[in-house]
Backbone as CSV, one residue per row, in Angstrom:
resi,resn,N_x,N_y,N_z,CA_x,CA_y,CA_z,C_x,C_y,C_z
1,UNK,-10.188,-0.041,16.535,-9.031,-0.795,16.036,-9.492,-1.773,14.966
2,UNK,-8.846,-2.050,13.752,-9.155,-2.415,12.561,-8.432,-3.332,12.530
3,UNK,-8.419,-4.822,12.543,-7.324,-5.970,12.253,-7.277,-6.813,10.651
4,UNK,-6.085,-6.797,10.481,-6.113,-6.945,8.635,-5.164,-8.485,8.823
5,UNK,-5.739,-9.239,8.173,-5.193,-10.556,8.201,-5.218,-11.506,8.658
6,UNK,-5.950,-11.254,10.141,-6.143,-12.272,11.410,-6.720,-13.351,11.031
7,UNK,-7.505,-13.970,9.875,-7.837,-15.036,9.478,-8.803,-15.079,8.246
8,UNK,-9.221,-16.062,7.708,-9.872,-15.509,6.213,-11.064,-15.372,6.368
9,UNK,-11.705,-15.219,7.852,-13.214,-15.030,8.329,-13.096,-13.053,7.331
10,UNK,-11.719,-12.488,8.659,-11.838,-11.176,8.339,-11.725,-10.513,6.494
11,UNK,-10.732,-11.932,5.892,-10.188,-11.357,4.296,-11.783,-11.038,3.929
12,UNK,-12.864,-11.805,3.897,-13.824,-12.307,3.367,-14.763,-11.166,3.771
13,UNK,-14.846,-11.079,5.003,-15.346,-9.946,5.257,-15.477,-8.657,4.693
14,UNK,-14.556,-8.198,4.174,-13.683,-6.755,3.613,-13.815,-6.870,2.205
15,UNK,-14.123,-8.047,1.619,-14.309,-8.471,0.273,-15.375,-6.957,-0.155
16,UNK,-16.328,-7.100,0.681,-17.440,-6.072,0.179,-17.172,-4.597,-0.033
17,UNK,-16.269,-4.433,1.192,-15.750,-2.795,1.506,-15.101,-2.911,0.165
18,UNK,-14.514,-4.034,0.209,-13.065,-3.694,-1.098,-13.629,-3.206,-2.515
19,UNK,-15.020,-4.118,-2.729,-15.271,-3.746,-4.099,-15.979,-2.592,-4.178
20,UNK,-17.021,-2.320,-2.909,-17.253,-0.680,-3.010,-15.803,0.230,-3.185
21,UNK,-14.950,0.025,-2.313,-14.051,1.022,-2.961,-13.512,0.982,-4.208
22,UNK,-13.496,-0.119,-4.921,-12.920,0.197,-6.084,-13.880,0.407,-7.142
23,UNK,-15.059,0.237,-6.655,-16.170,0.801,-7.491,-16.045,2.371,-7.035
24,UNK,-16.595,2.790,-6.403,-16.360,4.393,-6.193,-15.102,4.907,-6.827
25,UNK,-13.916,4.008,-6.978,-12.441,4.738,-7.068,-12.061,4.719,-8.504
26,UNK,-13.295,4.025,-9.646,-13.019,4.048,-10.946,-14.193,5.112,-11.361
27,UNK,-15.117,4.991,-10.613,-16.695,5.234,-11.140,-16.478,7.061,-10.623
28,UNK,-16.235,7.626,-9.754,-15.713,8.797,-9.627,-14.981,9.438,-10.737
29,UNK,-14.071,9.056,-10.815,-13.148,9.780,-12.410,-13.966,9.641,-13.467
30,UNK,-14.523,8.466,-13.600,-14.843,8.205,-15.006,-16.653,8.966,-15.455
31,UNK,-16.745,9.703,-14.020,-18.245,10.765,-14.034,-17.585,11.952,-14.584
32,UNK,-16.444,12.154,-13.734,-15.892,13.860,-14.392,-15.276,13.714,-15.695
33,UNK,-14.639,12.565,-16.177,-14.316,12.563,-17.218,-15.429,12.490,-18.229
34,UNK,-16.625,11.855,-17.980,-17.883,12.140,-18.975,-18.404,13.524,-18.901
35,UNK,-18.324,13.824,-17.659,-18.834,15.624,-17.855,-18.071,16.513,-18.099
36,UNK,-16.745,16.551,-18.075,-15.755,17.421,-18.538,-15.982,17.552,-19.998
37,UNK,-15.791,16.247,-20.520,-16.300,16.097,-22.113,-17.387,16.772,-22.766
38,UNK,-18.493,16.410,-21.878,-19.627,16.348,-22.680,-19.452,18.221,-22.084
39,UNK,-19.471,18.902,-20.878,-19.836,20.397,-20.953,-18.772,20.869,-22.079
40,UNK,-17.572,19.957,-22.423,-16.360,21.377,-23.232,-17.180,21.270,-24.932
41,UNK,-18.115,20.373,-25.157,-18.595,19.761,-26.460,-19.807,20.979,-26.087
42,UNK,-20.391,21.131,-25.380,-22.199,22.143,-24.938,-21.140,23.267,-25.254
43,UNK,-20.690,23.659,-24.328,-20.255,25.458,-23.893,-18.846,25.619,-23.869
44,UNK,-17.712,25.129,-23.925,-16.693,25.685,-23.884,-16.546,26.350,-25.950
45,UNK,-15.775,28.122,-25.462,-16.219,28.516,-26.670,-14.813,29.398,-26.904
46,UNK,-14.047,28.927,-26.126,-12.437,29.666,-26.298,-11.159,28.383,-25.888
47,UNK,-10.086,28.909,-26.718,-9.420,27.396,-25.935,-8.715,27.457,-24.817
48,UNK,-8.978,28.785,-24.171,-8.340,28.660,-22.087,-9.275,27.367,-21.427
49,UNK,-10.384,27.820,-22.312,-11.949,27.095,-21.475,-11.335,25.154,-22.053
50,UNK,-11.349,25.381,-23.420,-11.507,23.772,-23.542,-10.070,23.201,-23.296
51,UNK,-8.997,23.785,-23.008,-7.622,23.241,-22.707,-7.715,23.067,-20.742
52,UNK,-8.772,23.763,-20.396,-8.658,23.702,-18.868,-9.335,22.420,-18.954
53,UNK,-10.975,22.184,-19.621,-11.821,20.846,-19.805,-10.929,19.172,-20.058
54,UNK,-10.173,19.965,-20.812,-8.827,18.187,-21.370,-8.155,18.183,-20.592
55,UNK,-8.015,19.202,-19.585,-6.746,18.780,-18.503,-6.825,18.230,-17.314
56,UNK,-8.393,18.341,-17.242,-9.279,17.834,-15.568,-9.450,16.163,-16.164
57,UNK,-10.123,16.289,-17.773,-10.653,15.036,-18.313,-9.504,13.742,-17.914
58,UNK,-8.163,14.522,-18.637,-7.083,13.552,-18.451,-6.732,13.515,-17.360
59,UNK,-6.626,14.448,-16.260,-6.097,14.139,-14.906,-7.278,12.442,-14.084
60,UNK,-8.667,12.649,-14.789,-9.776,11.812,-14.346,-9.354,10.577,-15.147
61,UNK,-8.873,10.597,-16.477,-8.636,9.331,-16.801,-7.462,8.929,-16.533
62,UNK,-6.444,9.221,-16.132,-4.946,8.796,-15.045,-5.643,7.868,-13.980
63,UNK,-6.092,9.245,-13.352,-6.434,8.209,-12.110,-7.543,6.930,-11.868
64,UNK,-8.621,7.231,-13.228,-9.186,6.076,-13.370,-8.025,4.656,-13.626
65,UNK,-7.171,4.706,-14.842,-6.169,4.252,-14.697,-5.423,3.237,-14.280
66,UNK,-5.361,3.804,-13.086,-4.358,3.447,-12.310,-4.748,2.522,-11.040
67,UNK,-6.550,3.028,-10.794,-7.215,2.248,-10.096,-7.455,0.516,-10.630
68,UNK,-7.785,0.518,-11.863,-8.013,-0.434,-13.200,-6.495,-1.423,-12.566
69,UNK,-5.086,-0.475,-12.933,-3.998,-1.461,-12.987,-3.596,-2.063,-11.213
70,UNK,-3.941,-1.425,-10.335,-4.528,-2.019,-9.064,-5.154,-3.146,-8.919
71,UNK,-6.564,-2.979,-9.244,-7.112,-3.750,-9.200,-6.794,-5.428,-10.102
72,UNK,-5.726,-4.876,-11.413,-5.340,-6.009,-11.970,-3.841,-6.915,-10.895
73,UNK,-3.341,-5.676,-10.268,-2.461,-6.342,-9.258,-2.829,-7.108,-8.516
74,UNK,-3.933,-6.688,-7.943,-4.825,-7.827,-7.120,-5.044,-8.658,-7.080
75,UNK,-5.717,-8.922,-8.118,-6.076,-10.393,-9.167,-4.720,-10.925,-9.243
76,UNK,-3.476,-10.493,-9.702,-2.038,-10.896,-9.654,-1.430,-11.581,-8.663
77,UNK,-1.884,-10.974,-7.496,-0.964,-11.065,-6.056,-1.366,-12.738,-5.788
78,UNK,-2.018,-13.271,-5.920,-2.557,-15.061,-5.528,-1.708,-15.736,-5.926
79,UNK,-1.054,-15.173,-7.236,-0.203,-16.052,-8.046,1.114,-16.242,-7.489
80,UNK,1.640,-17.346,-6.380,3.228,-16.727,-5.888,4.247,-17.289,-6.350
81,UNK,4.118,-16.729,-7.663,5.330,-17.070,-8.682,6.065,-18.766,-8.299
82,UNK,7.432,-18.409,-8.885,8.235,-19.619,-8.623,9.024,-19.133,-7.513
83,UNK,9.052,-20.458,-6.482,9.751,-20.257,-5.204,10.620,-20.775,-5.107
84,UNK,11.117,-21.472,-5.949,12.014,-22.398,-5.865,13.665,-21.932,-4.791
85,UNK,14.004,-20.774,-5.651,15.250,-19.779,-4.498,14.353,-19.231,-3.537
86,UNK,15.193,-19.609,-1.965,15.255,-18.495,-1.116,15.279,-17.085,-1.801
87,UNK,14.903,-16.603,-0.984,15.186,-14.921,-1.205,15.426,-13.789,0.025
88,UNK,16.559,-13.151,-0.112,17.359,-12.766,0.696,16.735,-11.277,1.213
89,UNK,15.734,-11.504,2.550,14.781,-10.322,2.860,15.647,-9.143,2.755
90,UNK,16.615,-9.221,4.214,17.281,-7.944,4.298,18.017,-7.377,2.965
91,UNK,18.182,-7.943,2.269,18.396,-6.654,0.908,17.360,-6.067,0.283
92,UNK,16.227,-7.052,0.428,14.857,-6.674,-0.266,14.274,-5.079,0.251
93,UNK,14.432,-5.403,1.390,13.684,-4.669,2.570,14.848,-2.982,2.704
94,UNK,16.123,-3.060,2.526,17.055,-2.019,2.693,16.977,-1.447,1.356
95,UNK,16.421,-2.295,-0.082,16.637,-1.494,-1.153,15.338,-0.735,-0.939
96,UNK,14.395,-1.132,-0.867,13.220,-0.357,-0.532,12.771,1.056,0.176
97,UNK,13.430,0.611,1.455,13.709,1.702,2.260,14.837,2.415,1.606
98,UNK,15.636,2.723,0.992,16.432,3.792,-0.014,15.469,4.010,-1.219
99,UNK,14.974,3.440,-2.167,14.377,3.833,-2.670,12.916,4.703,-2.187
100,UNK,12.323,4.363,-1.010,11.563,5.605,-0.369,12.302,6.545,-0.010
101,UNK,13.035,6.776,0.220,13.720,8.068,1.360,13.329,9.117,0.561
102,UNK,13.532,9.485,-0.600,12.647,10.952,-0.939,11.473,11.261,-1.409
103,UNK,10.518,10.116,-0.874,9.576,10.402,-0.694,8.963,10.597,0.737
104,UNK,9.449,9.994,1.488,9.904,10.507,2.647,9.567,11.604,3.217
105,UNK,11.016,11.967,2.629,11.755,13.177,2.776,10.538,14.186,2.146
106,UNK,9.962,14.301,1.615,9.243,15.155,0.559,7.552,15.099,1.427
107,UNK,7.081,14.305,2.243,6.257,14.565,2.810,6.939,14.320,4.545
108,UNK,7.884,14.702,4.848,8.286,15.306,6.072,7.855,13.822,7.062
109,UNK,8.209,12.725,6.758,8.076,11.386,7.171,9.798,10.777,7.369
110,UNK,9.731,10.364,8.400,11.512,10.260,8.646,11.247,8.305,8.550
111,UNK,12.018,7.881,7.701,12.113,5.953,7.783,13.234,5.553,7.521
112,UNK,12.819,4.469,8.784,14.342,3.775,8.936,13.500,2.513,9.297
113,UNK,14.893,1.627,8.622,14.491,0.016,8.125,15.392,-0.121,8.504
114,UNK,15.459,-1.687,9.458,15.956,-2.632,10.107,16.582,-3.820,9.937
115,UNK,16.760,-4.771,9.092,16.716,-6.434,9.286,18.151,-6.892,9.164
116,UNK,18.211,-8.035,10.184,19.032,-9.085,10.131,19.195,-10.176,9.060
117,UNK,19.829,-10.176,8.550,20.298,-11.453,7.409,18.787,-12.519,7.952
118,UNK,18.687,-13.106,6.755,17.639,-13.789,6.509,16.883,-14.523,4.654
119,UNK,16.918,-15.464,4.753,16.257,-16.525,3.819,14.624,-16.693,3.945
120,UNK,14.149,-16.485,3.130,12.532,-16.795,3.312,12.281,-17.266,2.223
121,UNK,10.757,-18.050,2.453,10.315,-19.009,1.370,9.653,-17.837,0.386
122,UNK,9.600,-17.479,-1.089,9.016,-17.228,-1.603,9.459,-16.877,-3.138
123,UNK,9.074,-15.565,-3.781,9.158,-14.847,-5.070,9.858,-13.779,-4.818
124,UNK,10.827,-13.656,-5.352,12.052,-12.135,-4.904,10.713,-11.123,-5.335
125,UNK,10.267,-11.036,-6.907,9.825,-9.846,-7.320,7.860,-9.510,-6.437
126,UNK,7.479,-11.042,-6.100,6.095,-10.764,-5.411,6.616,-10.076,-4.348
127,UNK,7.288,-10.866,-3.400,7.830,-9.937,-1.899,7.816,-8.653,-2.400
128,UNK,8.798,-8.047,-3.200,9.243,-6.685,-3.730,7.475,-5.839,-3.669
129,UNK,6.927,-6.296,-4.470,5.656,-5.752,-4.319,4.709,-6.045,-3.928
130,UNK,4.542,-7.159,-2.524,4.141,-7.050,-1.579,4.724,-5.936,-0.446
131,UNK,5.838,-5.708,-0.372,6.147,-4.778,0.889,6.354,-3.767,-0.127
132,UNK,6.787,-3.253,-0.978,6.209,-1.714,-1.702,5.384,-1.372,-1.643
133,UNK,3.835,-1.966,-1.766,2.730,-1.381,-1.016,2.469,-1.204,0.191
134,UNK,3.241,-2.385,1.146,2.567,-1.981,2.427,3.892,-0.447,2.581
135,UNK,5.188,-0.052,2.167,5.630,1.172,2.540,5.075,2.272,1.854
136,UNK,4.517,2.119,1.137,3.662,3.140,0.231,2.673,3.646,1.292
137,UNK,2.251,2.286,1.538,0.754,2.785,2.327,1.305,3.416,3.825
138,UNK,2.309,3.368,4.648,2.744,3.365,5.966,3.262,4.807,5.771
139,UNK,4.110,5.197,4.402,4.410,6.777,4.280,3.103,7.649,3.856
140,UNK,2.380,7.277,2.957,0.976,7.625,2.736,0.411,8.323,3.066
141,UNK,-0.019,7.451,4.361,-1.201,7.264,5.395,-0.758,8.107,6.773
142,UNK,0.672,8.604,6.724,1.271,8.966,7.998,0.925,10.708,7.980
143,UNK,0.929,11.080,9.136,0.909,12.176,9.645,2.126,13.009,9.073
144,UNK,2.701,14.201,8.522,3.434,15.218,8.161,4.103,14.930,10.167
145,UNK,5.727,14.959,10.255,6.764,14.904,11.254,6.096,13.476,12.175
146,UNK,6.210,12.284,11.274,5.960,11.369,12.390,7.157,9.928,11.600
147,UNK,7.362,9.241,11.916,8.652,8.516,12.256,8.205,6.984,11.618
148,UNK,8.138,6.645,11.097,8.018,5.183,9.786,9.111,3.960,9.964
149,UNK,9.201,2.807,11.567,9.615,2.115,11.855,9.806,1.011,11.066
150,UNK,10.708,0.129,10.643,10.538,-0.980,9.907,12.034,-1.812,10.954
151,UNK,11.386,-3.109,11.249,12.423,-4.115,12.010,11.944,-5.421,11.618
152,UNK,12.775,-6.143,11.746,12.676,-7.508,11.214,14.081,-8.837,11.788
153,UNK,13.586,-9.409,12.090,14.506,-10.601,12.571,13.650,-11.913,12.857
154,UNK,13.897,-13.320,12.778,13.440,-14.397,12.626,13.025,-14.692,14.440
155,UNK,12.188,-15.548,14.205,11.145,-16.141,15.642,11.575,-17.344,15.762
156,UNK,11.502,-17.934,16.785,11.487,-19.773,17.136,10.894,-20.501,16.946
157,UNK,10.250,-20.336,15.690,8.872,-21.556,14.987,9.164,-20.826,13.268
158,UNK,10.402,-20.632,13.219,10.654,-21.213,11.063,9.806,-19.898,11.069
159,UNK,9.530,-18.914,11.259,8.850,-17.596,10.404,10.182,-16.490,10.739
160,UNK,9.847,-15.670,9.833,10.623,-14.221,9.741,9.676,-12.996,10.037
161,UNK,9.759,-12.359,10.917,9.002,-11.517,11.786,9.044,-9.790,10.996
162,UNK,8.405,-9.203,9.964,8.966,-7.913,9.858,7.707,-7.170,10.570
163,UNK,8.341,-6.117,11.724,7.339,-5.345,12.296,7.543,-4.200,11.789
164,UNK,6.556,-3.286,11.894,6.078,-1.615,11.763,5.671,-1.180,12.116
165,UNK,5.640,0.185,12.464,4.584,1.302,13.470,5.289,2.244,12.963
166,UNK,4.233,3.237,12.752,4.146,4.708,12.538,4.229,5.358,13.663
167,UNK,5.323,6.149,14.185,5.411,6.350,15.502,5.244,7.918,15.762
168,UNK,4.425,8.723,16.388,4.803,10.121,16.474,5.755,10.628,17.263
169,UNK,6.127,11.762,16.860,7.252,13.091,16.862,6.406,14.156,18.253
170,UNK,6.791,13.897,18.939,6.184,14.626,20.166,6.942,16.445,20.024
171,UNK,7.886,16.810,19.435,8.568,17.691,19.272,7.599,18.561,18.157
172,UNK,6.379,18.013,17.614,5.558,18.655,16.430,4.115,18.158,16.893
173,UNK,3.330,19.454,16.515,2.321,19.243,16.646,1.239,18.147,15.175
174,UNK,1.075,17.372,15.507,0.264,16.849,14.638,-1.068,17.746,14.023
175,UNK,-1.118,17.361,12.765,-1.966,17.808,12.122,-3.796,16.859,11.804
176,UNK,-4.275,16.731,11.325,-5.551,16.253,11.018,-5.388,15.206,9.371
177,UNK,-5.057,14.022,9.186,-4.833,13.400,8.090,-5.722,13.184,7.031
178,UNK,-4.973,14.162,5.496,-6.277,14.148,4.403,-7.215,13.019,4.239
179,UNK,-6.853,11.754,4.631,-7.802,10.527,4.613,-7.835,9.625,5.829
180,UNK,-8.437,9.273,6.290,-8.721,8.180,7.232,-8.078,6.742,6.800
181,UNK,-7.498,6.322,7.870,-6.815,4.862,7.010,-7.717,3.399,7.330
182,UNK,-7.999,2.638,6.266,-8.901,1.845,6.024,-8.303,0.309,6.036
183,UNK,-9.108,-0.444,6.514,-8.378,-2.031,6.160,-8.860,-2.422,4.864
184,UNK,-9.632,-1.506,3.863,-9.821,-2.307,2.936,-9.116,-1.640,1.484
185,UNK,-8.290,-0.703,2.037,-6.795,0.355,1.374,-6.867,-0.943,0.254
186,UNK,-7.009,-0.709,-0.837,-6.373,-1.809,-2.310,-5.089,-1.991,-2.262
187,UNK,-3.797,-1.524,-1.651,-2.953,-1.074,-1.816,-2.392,-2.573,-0.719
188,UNK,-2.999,-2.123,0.619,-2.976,-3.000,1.631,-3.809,-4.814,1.128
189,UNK,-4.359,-4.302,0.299,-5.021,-6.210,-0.056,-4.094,-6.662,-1.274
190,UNK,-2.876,-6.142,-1.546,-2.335,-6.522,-2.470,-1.087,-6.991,-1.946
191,UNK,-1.128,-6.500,-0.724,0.163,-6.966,-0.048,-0.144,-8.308,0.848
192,UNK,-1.316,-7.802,1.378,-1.683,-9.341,1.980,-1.794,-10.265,1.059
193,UNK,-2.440,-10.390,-0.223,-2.450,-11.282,-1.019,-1.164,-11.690,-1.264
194,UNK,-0.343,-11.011,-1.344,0.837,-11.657,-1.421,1.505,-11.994,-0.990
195,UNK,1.617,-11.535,0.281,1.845,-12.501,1.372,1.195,-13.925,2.048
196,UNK,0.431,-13.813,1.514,-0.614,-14.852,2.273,-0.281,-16.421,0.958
197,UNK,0.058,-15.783,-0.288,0.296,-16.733,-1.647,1.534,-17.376,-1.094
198,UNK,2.637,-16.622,-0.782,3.415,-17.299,-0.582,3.551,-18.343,1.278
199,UNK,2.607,-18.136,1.953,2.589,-19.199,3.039,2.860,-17.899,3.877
200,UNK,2.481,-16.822,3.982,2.958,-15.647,5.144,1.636,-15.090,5.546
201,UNK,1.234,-14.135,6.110,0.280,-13.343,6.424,0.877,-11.679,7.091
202,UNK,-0.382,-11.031,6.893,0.087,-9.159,7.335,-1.275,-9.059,8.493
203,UNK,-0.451,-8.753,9.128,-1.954,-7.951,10.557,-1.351,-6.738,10.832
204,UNK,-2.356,-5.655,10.819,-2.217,-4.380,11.007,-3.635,-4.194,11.996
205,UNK,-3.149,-3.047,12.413,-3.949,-2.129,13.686,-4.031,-0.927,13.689
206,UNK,-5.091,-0.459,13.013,-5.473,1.178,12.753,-5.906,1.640,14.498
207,UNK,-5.359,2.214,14.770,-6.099,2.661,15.929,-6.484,4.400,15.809
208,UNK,-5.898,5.807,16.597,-6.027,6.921,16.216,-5.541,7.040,14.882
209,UNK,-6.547,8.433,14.249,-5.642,8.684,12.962,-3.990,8.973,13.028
210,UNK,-3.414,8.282,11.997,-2.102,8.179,11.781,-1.396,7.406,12.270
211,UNK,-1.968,6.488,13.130,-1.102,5.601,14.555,-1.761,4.510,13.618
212,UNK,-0.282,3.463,13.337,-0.679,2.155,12.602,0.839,1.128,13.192
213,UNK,0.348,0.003,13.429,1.109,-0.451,13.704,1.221,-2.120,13.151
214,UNK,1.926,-3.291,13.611,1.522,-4.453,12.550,2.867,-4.968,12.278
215,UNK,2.652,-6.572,11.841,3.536,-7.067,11.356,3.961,-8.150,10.454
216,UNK,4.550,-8.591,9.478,4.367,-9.761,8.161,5.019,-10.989,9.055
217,UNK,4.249,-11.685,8.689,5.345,-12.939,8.901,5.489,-14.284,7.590
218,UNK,6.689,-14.358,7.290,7.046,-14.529,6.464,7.789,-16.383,7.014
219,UNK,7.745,-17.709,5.868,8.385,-18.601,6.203,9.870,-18.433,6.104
220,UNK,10.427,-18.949,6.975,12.204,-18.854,6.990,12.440,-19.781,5.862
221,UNK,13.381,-19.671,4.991,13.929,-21.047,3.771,14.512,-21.844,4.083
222,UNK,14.250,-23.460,3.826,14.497,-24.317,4.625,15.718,-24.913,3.063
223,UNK,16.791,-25.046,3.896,18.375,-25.143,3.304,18.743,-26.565,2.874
């Protein structure tokens, strides 16, 4: 079991995992994209050969990319904008969950989102992409026929509670998941960062593959 957030002993910790992964996750593409190059420049001698070479090159520099504009989110997420307005979770949280549904739908992941009316302290657009990554990562990371929980309602100490668990489908046999899920996911430190900027925190619990569970807590807006 993997705990993400529990205090800044653990952020600090993961610091290391984090930058190996994003070293491996730029430094990978940007090998095939030097050797794609450099073999279609040696030996490619027809253009099936050098149009297949530009198409791996560019698929390697996308995803280099994209790791790069990650990692600049990162660096981003500390910053928690202007707070000045409340910001009104349960719409945040219901547009989200509609805007996933066909992706969803498209990797055979069923989600349904929850919340009760609610005010919290923060940034409409940080929240927005603080919890877009963590649903990114929760449809992701999930098993093909397993069930993507999202609930949320306020606690008796001024926080706003949003929980999650990836729940399995006993009616389907589970499969074996293309990646192992990690606490040091970039995806997942961009959400904690941003949660954590605005006065909140995220704890998650990797336990078997595909089984994740966890929850944000967020300040209530004081009126």
């Amino acid at each position: 079991m993997t705990l993400l957030g529990a205090s800044d002993r653990l952020a600090t910790d993961g610091d290391s995992d984090l930058l190996s992964e994003v070293f491996h996750g730029i430094s990978q593409p940007l090998t095939a994209l030097e050797c794609g190059l450099e073999l279609s420049l040696r030996q490619d001698t027809d253009s099936v050969q050098l149009r297949a070479r530009v198409k791996a090159a560019l698929e390697s520099a996308q995803e280099m990319h994209q790791r790069v504009v990650e990692l600049r989110m990162l660096l981003d997420a500390e910053n928690p904008g202007d707070t000045s307005a409340p910001v009104a979770l349960d719409g945040l949280l219901r547009q989200l969950g509609d805007d996933f549904g066909s992706l969803a739908e498209a990797t055979q992941v069923r989600l349904f989102v929850r919340c009760k009316p609610a005010l919290v302290h923060g940034n409409a657009d940080r929240l927005r992409s603080g919890f877009f990554h963590l649903f990114e990562f929760l449809i992701r990371r999930s098993l093909p026929h397993r069930t993507v929980r999202v609930s949320a309602s306020p606690t008796t100490h001024g926080f706003f509670k949003v929980r999650f668990a990836v729940l399995r489908n006993f009616s389907h046999a589970d499969s074996l998941p293309t990646h192992a899920a990690t606490a040091s996911d970039l995806g997942l430190r961009i959400a904690q960062r941003t949660f954590q900027a605005c006065g909140g925190e995220l704890a998650l619990k990797l336990n078997t593959p595909g089984a994740v569970n966890g929850r944000v807590l967020l300040q209530l807006a004081k009126l």
